[in-house]
C-alpha positions in Angstrom: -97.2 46.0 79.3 -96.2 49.9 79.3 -99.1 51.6 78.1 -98.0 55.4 79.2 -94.9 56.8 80.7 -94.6 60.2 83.1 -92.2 61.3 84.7 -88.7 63.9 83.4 -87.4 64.5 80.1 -83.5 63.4 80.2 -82.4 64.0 77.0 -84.9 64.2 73.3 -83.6 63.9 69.9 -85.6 63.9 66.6 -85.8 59.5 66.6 -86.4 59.3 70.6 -86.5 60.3 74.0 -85.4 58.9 77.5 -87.7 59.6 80.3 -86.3 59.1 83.8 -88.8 58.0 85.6 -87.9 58.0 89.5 -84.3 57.1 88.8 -84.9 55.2 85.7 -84.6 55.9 82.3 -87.0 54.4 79.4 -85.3 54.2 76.0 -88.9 55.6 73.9 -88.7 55.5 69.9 -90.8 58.7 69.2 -92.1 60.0 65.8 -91.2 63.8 64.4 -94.9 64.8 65.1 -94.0 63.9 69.0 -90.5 65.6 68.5 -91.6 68.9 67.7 -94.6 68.7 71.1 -91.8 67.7 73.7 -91.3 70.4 76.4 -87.4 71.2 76.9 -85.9 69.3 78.6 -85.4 68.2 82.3 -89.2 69.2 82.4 -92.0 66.4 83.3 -93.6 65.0 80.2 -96.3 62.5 79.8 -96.1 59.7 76.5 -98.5 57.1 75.5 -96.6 54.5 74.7 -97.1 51.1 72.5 -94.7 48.1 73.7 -93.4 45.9 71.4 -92.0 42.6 72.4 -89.8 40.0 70.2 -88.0 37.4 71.2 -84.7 39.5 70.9 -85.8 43.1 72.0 -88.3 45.2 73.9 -88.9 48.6 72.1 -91.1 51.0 73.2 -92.9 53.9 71.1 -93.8 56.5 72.6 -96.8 59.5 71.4 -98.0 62.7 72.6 -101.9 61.7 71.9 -103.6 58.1 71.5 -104.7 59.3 68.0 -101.1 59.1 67.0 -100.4 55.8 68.8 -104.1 54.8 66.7 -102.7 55.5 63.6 -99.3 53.8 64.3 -101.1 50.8 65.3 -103.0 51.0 62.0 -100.0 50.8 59.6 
């Protein structure tokens, strides 16, 4: 599993980000409280991130700090 991503912020918007990492880009569902901590972008930035598999679809969440990934994992 993906457990954290680093690498350049390609584009953010408030529901997600992509992060290109090394010529790829990750598809990360992010909450507002992650939104408003991104750096601009094209800068390197570093996400925790929570993968969730289903048989139809591989989402990834992404947060800025494990406690928000916690609490996410608690609801």
């Amino acid at each position: 599993m993906i457990a954290s991503l680093t690498g350049r912020l390609a584009s953010k918007h408030p529901g997600g980000v992509i992060i290109d990492v090394q010529g790829v880009g990750y598809d990360v569902l992010i909450p507002l409280s992650t939104y408003y901590q991104l750096p601009d972008s094209n800068q390197a930035v570093t996400l925790t991130i929570y993968t969730h598999v289903r048989e139809d679809a591989i989402q990834l969440f992404g947060f800025s700090t494990p406690r928000e990934k916690d609490a996410f994992l608690m609801l």
